[in-house]
C-alpha positions as CSV (number, residue, x, y, z in Angstrom):
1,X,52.9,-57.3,-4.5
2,X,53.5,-61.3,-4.2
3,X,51.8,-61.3,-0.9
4,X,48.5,-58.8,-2.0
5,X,48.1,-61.4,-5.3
6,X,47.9,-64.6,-2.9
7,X,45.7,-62.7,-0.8
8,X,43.5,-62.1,-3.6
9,X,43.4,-65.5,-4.8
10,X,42.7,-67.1,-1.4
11,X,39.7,-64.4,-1.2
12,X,38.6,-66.2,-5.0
13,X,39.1,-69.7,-3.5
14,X,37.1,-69.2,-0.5
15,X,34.7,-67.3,-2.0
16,X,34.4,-70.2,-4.4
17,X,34.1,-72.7,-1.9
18,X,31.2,-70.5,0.4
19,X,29.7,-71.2,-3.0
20,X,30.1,-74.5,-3.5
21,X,29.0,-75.7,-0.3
22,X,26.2,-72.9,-0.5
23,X,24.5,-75.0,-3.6
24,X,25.7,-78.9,-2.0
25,X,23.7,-77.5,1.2
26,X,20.5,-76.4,-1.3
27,X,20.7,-79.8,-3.2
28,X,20.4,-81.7,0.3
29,X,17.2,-79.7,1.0
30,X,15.7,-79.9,-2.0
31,X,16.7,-83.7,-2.0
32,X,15.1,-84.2,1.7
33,X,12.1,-82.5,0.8
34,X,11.4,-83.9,-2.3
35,X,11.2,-87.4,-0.2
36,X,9.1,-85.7,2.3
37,X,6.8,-84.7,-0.2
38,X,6.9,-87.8,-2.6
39,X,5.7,-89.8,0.6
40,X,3.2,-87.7,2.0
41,X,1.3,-87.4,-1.7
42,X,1.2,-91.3,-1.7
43,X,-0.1,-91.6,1.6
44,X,-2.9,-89.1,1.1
45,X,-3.8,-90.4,-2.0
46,X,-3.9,-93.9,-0.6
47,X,-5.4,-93.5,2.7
48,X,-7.6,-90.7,2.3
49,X,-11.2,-90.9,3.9
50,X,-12.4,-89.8,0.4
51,X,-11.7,-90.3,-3.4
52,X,-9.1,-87.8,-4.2
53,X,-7.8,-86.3,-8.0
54,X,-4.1,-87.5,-7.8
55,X,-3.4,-84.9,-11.0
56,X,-5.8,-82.2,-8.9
57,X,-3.8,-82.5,-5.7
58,X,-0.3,-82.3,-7.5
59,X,-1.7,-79.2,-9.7
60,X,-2.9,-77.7,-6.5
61,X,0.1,-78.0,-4.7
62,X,2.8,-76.8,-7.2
63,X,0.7,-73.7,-8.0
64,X,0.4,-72.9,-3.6
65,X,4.2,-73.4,-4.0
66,X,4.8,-70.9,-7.1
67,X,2.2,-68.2,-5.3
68,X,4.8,-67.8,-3.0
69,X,7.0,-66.8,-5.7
70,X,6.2,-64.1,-8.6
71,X,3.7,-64.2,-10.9
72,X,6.2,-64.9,-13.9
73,X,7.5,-68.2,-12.7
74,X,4.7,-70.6,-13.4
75,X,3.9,-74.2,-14.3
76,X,3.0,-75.5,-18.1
77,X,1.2,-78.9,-18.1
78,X,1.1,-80.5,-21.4
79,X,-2.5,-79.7,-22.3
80,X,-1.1,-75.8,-22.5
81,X,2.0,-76.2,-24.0
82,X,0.2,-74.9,-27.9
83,X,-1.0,-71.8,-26.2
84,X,2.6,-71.1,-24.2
85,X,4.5,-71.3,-27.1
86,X,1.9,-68.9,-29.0
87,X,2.1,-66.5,-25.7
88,X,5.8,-66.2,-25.7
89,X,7.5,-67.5,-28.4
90,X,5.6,-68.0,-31.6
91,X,3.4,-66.0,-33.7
92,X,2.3,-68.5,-35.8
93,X,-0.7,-71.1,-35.5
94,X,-3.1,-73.2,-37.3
95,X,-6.3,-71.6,-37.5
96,X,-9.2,-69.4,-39.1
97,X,-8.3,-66.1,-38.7
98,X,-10.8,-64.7,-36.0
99,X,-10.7,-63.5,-32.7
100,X,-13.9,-64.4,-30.5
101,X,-15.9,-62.7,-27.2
102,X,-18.5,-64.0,-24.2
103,X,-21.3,-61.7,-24.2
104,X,-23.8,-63.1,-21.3
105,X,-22.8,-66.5,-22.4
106,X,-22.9,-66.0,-25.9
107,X,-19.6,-67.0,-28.7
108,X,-19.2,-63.6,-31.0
109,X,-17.2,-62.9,-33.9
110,X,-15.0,-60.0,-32.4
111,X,-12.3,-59.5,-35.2
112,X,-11.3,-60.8,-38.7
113,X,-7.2,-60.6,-39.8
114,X,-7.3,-59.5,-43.1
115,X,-6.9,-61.8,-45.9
116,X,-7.2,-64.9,-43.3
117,X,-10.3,-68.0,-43.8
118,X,-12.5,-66.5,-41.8
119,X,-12.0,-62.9,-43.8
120,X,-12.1,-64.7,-47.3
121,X,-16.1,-66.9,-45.9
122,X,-17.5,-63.4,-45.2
123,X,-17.2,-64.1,-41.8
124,X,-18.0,-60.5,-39.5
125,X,-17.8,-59.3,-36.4
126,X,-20.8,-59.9,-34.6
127,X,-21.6,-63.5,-35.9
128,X,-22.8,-65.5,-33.1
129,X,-20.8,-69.2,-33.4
130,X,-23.3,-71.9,-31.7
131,X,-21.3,-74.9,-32.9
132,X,-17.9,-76.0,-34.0
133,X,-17.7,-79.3,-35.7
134,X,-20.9,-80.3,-34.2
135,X,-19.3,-78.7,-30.4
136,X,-21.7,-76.7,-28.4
137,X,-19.8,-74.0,-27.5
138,X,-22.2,-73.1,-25.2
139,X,-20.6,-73.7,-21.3
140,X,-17.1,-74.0,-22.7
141,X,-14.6,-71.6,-21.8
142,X,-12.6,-69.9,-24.0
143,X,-9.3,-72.2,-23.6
144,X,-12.0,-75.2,-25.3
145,X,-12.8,-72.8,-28.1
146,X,-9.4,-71.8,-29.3
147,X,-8.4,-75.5,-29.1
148,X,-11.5,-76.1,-31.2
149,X,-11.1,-73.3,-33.7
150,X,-7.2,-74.4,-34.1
151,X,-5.7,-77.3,-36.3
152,X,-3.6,-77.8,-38.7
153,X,-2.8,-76.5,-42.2
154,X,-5.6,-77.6,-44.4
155,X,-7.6,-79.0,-42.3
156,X,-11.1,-78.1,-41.9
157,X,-13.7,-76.7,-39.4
158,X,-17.6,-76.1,-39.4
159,X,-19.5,-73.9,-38.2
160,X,-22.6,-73.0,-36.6
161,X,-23.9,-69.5,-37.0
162,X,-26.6,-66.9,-36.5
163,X,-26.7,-63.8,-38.3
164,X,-29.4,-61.0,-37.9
165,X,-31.6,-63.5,-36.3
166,X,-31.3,-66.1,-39.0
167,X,-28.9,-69.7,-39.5
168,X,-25.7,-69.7,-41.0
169,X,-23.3,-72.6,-42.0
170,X,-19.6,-71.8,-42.6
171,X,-16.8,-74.3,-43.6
172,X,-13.3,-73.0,-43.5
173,X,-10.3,-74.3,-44.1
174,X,-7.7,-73.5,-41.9
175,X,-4.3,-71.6,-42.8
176,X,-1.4,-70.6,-40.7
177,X,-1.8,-67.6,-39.1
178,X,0.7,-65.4,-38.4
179,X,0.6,-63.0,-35.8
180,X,3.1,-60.0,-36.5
181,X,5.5,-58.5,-33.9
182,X,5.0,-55.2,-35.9
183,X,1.7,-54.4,-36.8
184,X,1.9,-51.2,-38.6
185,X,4.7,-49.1,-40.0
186,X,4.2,-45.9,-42.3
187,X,5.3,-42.1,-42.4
188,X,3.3,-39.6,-40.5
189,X,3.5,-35.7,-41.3
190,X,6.6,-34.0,-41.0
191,X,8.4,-37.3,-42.6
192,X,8.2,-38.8,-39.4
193,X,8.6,-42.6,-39.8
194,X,6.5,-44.2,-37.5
195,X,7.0,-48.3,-36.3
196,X,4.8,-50.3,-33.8
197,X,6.4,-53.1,-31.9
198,X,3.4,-54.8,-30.1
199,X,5.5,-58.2,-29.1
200,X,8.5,-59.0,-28.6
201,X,8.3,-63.0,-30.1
202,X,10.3,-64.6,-32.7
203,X,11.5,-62.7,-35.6
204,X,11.0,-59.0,-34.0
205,X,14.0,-57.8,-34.4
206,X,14.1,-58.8,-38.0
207,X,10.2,-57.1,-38.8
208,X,11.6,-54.3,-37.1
209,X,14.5,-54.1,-39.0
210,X,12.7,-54.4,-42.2
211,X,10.0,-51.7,-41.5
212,X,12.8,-49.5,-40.7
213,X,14.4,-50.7,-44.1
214,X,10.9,-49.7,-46.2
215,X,10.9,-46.4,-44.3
216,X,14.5,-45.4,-44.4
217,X,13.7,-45.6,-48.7
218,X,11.5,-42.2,-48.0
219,X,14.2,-40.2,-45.9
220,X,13.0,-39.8,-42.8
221,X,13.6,-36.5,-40.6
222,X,13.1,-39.1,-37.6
223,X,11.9,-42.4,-36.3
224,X,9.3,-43.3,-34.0
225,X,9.5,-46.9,-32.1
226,X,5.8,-47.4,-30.6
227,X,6.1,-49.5,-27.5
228,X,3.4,-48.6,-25.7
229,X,1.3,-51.8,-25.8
230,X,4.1,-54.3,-25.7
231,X,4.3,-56.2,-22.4
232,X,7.9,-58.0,-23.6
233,X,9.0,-61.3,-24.7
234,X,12.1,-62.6,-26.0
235,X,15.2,-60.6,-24.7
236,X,17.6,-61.3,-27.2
237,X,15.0,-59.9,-29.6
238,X,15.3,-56.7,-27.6
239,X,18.8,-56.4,-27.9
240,X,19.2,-57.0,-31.8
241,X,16.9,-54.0,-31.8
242,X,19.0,-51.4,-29.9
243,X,21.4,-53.1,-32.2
244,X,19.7,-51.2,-35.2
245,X,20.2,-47.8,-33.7
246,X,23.5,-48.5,-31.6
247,X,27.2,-49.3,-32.5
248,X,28.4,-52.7,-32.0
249,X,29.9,-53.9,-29.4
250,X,28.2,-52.1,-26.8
251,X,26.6,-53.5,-23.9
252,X,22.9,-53.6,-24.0
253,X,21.7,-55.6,-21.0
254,X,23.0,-57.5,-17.9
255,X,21.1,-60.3,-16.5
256,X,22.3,-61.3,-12.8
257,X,21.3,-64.2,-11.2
258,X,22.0,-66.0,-8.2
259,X,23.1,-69.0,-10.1
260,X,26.3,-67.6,-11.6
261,X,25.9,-69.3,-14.7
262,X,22.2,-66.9,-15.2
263,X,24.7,-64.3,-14.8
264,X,25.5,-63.0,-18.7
265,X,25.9,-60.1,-20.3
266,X,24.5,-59.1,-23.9
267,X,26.1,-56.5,-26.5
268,X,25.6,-55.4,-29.8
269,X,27.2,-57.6,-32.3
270,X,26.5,-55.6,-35.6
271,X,27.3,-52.3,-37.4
272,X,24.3,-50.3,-37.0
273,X,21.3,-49.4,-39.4
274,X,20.8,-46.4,-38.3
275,X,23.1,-44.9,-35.9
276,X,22.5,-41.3,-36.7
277,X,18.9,-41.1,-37.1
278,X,16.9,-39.2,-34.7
279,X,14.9,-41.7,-32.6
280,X,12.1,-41.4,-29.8
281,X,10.7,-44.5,-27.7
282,X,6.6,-44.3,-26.8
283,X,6.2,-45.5,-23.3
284,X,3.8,-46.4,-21.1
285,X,2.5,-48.3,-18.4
286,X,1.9,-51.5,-20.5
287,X,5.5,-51.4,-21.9
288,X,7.1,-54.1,-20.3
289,X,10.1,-56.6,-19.5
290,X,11.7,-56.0,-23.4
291,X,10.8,-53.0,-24.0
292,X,11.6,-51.9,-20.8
293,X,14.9,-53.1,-22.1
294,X,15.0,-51.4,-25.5
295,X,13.6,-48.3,-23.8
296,X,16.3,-48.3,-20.8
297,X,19.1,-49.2,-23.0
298,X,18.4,-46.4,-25.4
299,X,18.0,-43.9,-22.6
300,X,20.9,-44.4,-20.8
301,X,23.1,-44.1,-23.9
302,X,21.6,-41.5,-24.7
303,X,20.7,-42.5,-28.5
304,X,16.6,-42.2,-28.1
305,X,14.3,-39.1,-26.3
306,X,11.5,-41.5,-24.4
307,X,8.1,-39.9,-24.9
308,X,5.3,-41.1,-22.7
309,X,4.3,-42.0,-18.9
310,X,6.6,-44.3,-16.9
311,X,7.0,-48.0,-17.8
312,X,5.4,-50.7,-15.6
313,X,9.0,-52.1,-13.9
314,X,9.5,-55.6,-15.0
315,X,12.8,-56.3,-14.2
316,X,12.7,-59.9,-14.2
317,X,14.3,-62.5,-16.6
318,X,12.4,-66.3,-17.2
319,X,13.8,-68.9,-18.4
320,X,11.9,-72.3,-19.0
321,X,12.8,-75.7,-18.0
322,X,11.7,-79.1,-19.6
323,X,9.6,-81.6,-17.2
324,X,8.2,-84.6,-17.6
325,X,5.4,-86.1,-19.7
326,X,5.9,-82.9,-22.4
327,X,5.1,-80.5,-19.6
328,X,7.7,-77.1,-18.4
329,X,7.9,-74.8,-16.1
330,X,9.1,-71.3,-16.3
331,X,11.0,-69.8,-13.7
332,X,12.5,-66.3,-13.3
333,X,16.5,-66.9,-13.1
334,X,17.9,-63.6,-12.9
335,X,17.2,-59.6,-12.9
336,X,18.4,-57.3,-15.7
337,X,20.4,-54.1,-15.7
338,X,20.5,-51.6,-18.1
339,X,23.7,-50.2,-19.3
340,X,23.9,-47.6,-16.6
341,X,23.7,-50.2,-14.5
342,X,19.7,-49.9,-12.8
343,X,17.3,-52.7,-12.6
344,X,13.5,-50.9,-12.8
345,X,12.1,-53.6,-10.9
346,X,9.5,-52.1,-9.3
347,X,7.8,-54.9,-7.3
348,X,9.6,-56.5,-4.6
349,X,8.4,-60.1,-4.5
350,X,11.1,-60.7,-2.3
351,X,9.6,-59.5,0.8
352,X,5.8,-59.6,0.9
353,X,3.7,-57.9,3.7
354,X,1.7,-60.6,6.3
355,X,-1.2,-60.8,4.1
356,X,1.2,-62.2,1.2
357,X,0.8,-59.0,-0.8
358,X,3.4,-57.3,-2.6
359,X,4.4,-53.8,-2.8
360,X,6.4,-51.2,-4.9
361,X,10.2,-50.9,-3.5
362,X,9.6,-47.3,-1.1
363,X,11.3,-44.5,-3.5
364,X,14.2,-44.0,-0.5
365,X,15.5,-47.1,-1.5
366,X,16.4,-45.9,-4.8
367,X,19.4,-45.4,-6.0
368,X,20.8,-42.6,-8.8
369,X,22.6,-43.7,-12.1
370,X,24.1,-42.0,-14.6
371,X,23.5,-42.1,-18.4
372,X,26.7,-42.2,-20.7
373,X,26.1,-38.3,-21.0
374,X,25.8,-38.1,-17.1
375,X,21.9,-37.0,-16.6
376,X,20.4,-38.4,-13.8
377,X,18.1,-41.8,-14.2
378,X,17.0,-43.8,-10.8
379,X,16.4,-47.7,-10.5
380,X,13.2,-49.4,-8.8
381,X,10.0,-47.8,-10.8
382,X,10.3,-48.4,-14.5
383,X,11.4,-46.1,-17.3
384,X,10.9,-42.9,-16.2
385,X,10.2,-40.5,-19.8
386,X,12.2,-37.6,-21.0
387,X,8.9,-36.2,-21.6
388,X,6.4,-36.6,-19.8
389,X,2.4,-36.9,-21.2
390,X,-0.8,-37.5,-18.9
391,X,-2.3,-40.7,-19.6
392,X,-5.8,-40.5,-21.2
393,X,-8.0,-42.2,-18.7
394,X,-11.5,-43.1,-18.5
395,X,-14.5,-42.4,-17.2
396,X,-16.2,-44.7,-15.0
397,X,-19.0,-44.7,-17.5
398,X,-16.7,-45.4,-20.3
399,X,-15.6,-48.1,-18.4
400,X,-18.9,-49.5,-17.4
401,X,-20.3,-49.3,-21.7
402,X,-16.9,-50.7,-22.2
403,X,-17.2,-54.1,-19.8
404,X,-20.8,-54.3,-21.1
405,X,-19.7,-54.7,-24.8
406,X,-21.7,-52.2,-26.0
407,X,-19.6,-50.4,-28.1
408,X,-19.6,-53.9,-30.1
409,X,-23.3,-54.0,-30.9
410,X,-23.2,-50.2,-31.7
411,X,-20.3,-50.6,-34.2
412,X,-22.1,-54.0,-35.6
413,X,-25.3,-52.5,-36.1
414,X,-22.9,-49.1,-38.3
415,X,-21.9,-51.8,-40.2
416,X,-25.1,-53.3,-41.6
417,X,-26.2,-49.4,-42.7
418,X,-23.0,-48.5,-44.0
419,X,-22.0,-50.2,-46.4
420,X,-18.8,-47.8,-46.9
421,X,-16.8,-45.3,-44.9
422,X,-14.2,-42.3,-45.3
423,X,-11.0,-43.4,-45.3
424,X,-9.5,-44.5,-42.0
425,X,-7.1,-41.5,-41.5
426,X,-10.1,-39.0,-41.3
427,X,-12.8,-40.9,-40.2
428,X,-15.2,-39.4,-37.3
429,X,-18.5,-39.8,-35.6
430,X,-20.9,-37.0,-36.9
431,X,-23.4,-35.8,-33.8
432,X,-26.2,-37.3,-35.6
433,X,-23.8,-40.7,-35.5
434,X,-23.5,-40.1,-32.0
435,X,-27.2,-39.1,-31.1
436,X,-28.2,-42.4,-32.9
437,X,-26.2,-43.9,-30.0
438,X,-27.0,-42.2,-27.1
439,X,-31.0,-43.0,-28.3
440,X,-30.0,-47.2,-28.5
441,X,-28.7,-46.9,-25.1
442,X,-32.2,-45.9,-24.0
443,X,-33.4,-48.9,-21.8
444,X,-29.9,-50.6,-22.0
445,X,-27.7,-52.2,-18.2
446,X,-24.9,-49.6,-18.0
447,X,-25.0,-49.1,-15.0
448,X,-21.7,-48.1,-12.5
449,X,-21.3,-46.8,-9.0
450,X,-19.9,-43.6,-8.8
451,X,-17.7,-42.3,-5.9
452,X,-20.7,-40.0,-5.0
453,X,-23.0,-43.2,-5.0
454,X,-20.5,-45.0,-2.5
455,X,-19.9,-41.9,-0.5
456,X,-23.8,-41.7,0.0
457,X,-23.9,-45.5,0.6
458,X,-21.4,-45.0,3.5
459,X,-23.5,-41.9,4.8
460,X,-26.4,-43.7,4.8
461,X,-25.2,-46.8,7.1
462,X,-23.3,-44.4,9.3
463,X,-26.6,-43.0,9.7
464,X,-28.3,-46.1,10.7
465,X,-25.9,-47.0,12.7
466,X,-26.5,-43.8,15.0
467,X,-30.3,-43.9,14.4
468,X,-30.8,-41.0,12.4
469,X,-31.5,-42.1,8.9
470,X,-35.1,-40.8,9.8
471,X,-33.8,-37.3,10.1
472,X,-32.0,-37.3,7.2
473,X,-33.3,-40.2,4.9
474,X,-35.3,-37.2,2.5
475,X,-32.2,-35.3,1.8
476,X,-30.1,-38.6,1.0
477,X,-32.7,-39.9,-1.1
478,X,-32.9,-36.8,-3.0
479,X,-29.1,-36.1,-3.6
480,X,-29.5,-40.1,-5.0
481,X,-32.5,-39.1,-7.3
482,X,-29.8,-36.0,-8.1
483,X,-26.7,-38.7,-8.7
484,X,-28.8,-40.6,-11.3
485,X,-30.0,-37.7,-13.1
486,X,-26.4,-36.3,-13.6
487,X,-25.7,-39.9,-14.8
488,X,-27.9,-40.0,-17.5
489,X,-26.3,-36.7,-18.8
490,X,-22.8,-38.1,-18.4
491,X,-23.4,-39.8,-21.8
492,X,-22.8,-36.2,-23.3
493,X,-20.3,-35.1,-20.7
494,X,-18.0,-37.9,-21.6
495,X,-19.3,-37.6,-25.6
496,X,-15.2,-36.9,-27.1
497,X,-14.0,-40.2,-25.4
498,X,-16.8,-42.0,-25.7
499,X,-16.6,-41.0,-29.6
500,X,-13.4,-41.8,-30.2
501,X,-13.9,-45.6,-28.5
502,X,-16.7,-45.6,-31.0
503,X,-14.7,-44.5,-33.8
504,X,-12.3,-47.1,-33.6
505,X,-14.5,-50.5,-33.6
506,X,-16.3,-49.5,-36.5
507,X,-13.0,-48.2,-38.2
508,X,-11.8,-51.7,-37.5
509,X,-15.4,-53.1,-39.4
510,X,-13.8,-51.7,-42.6
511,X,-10.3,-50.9,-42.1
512,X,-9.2,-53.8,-39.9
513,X,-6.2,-53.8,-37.3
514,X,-4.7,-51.4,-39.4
515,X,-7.5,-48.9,-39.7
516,X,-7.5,-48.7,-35.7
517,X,-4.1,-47.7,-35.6
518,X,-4.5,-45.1,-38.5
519,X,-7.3,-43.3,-37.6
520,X,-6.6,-43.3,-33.9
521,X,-3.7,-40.7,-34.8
522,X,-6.2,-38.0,-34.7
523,X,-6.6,-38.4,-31.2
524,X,-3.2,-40.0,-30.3
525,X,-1.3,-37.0,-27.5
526,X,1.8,-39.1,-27.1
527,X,2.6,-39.3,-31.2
528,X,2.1,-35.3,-30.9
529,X,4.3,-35.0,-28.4
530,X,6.9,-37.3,-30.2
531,X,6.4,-35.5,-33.6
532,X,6.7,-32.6,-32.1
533,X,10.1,-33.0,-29.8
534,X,11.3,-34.7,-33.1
535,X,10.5,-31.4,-35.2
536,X,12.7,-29.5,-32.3
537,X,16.4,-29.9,-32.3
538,X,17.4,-28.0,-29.8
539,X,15.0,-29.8,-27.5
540,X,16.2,-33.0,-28.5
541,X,20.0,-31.5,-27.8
542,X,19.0,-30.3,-24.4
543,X,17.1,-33.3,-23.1
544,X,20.1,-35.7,-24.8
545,X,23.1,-33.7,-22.9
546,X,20.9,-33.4,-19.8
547,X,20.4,-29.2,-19.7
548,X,18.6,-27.7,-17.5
549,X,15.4,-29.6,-16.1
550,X,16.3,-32.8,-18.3
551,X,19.7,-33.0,-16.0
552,X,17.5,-35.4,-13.9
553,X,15.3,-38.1,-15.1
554,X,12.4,-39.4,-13.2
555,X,13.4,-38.2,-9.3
556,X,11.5,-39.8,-6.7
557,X,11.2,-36.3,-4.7
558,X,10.2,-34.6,-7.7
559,X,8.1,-37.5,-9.5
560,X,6.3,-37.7,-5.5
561,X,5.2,-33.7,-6.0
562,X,4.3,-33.4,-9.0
563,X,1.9,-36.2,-8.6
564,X,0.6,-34.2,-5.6
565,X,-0.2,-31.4,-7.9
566,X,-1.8,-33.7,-10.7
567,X,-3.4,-36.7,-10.2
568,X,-3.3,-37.6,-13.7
569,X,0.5,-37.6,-13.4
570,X,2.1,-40.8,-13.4
C-alpha cells in the first residue's frame, strides 16, 4: 500500500514538473519571438521604400495572427471598446432609441423601442436621417453612425430628416437605453407560460428569474424557455438559470483548459424556483455558446424536454484580457462540458484543411454519453432535440425581396394608410392586402438566380465549349423565357411566407418588438410542438426516462438517414 501511494505521488510530481517545464519552454518562445517581431516592425517601418501606417501594419498583423485561430478570439482596440462592452456584456447605452438601415446608400429609420426619445419625437420607421449634428451621414458606415447617434444621458442630438418627400428637423435628447435579455414573457393557451431569452448579458439570470416570478402568480401547467435566437454571452448567467429549475449543488458546466487554472467547474448554488415545474427548451440553429449550456445542462439531467432543430455547436469559452492604451483582447481559454460530460463543439479549429478552412468534427469521432436517466446524447454537433421540428426555410425569392428591403417600404407605405390595426395576436394580411403588394412590386429589382437558371447557365457554356449552342441555343432560350415566367408567378406560390414576413414589419409599425413576437405565434411550429408535448404527460415521461425511440438522442447513423430522407431535416 506504502509503495502504490509513493508511486502515485512521484506520478503527481512528474507530471507536475512535464508541466512546469512545458509553460517555462512556451514563455521562452513567446519571449524570442516577441523580440523577433518587435525588431522586424521597427525596421520596416523605418527603412521601408514607402511611407507605411505604423497602427495599419500592427492591426494587420495581429488580425493574420488571430485568423489562424477561431473566430471568437479577437482583438479590441480602444476606438471599439463602447460597442464590445454593448455586444457582450452590457445592455445599457446612451442613446435615442432607434435602430437604423443602408438602403442603396441611404440612412433609414428601421425601428423605434417603445417609450425611448426617438418614440416620444414621433420619430417612424422609414425616416430618412441626412444629418446628425450637422454630420453627413452620407459615406459613413454604420460604426460612424452609432458613435454619432450615442452620448450620454442628457445630452442632445439633431437631426436631419426627410419624410414623404419633404424636410424634417428633430432634436432629441438622449436617455439610457436599455436593451433587455428577455424581451417578452406572457401565458399562451393551455396556461402555458412562455419566456424569451434573446441574450445572455448582464442581469439575465435575474430578468429571467423575475418573468418566471410574474408568471408563476397565474399557475402555470408548464414553462416555455425560448432560446432560439440567443447566440450566448455571459456563462455564469447561464448557470444561475439552470439554477432556477435545478437543485443546488449540482454541477452545471465544466470549462477545461489547457492552462489548468481555465480549468473550473460551476454548480448550482441556490434552492430552486421551480424544481417541479414542467419545462421545455426551444432550440435552434442560432442558439448558441450559453444557451447551448442551459439547453445541454437541462437535457442531460433530465429536468427540460428540448423542442426544436439542433443547436449551432459552440463549445468554446472566452475570456478577455486588458492591453495597453485601453485596448483587450478576447481569447478563447477553455472548452465546456455539460454535466454528462460532452463538449458540442462542432467545429474543429484545431486542425484546418490546406486552404485554411474548417470543418465539422466527422460524426465517427463522436462519442455516446449518458444523461442522469441513462438515454443516449452524443458530443461534437450541438444540442441535438428531444423533438425534432423542420426548420421553416425560405425561398430564394423570399430571400432576394428580403436583401432588397422591400418588405420595409411595403410595411411603411401600410402605415401611412392605416392609421390603426387589429390587435397584434390576430393580425393578418387580407388578399386584397396582399394583391396591393404583389401590384407595387410591378417594375421593382427582385431579381435572384434560381438553380434552374444556373443549371441552364452551365448547359449553355458546355455547349459552347463543344460548339453546339447553334443546335440547341432555341430550346435554351426558350426553357429561359419559361424560367422567368414561372418566376413572376412565384410571388403567389410563395404568398403564405411571403405574408407572414409582411405581417410582422407592419405589426412591429404599431405593436413594436413586442407585437412581432405576439402575432408571430400564429405561425410559430416550434411553440406548437412545445405546447403541445407540454399538454402530453405521458410523452414528456417517455422522452424524460428515455422509452422507446427517445432511448437515444441525436445518433449520428440515424440523424445521417433521416437527413437522406428529408432534406429539410437538420
Amino acid at each position: 500500500m506504502k509503495k502504490k501511494y509513493q508511486l502515485a505521488v512521484a506520478l503527481v510530481l512528474f507530471a507536475f514538473a512535464s508541466l512546469t517545464w512545458s509553460f517555462k519552454e512556451d514563455l521562452f518562445l513567446v519571449s524570442k519571438n516577441l523580440d523577433v517581431f518587435a525588431s522586424l516592425y521597427r525596421e520596416i517601418s523605418i527603412n521601408y521604400v514607402e511611407e507605411t501606417d505604423p497602427s495599419g501594419l500592427m492591426h494587420t498583423g495581429i488580425d493574420a495572427m488571430l485568423a489562424t485561430l477561431d473566430p471568437y478570439t479577437e482583438y479590441v482596440p480602444e476606438s471599439e471598446i463602447e460597442d464590445y462592452k454593448l455586444k457582450y456584456v452590457s445592455t445599457q447605452y446612451g442613446g435615442i432609441g432607434a435602430s437604423t438601415l443602408f438602403i442603396d446608400g441611404k440612412l433609414f429609420i428601421n425601428e423605434v423601442m417603445e417609450g425611448y426619445p426617438a418614440d416620444k419625437e414621433g420619430l417612424r420607421p422609414g425616416d430618412q436621417i441626412l444629418k446628425i449634428n450637422e454630420n453627413v451621414v452620407k459615406g459613413k458606415t454604420r460604426m460612424q453612425v452609432s458613435q454619432l447617434l450615442r452620448g450620454p444621458k442628457g445630452s442632445g442630438v439633431d437631426l436631419e430628416l426627410v419624410r414623404d418627400g419633404g424636410p424634417l428637423r428633430k432634436r432629441i435628447v438622449r436617455e439610457e437605453i436599455r436593451q433587455p435579455n428577455v424581451t417578452y414573457s406572457g401565458m399562451t393557451p393551455g396556461e402555458i407560460g412562455y419566456v424569451r431569452l434573446d441574450k445572455f448579458l448582464e442581469n439575465s439570470a435575474q430578468e429571467v428569474k423575475d418573468a418566471l416570478l410574474a408568471l408563476g402568480r397565474q399557475n402555470p401547467r408548464g414553462m416555455i424557455l425560448d432560446l432560439r435566437y440567443n447566440g450566448g454571452g455571459i456563462l455564469q448567467e447561464a448557470v444561475k438559470i439552470v439554477n432556477l429549475f435545478v437543485d443546488k449543488d449540482v454541477l452545471v458546466v465544466t470549462q477545461k483548459g489547457r492552462n489548468p487554472q481555465k480549468t473550473l467547474s460551476y454548480k448550482t448554488m441556490a434552492d430552486p424556483l421551480f424544481p417541479k415545474l414542467p419545462l421545455v427548451v426551444l432550440v435552434g440553429p442560432g442558439s448558441a455558446s450559453a444557451s447551448e449550456i442551459v439547453a445541454g445542462a437541462l437535457q442531460d439531467l433530465d429536468r427540460a424536454i428540448i423542442v426544436g432543430q439542433r443547436s449551432y455547436g459552440k463549445g468554446l469559452v472566452q475570456q478577455t484580457f486588458n492591453l495597453p492604451y485601453n485596448s483587450l483582447v478576447k481569447v478563447t481559454v477553455a472548452k465546456y462540458f455539460t454535466p454528462s460530460g460532452r463538449c458540442i463543439q462542432a467545429l474543429d479549429y484545431a486542425h484546418k484543411d490546406a486552404d485554411g478552412k474548417t470543418h465539422k468534427f466527422a460524426d465517427s469521432l463522436m462519442k455516446k454519453f449518458s444523461t442522469k436517466s441513462g438515454r443516449g446524447v452524443y458530443d461534437g454537433n450541438g444540442i441535438y432535440p428531444d423533438v425534432v421540428v423542420n426548420q421553416t426555410k425560405y425561398s430564394a425569392l423570399t430571400a432576394a425581396i428580403l436583401s432588397k428591403s422591400l418588405f420595409f417600404d411595403y410595411a411603411n407605405d401600410y402605415r401611412k394608410r392605416n392609421k390603426t390595426i387589429t390587435e397584434a395576436s390576430a393580425f393578418q394580411l387580407t388578399d386584397n392586402d396582399y394583391s396591393q403588394f404583389v401590384a407595387g412590386m410591378e417594375g421593382r429589382d427582385y431579381s435572384y438566380n434560381s438553380r434552374t437558371e444556373e443549371l441552364l447557365n452551365d448547359l449553355r457554356e458546355e455547349a459552347e465549349k463543344e460548339n453546339r449552342l447553334p443546335a440547341v441555343k432555341a430550346e435554351l432560350d426558350g426553357l429561359r423565357a419559361k424560367t422567368l415566367g414561372a418566376k413572376k408567378a412565384e410571388l403567389m406560390t410563395y404568398k403564405p411566407e411571403i405574408k407572414r414576413i409582411l405581417e410582422t414589419q407592419i405589426v412591429s409599425r404599431y405593436y413594436y418588438d413586442r407585437g412581432k413576437v405576439i402575432q408571430a405565434f400564429q405561425y410559430d411550429k416550434e411553440l406548437a410542438a412545445a405546447r403541445a408535448v407540454l399538454g402530453d404527460q405521458g410523452k414528456m415521461l417517455a422522452i424524460l426516462k428515455g422509452e422507446g425511440m427517445y432511448k437515444t438522442i441525436g445518433s449520428p447513423v440515424k440523424a445521417a438517414a433521416k437527413s437522406a430522407a428529408d432534406p429539410e431535416q437538420d
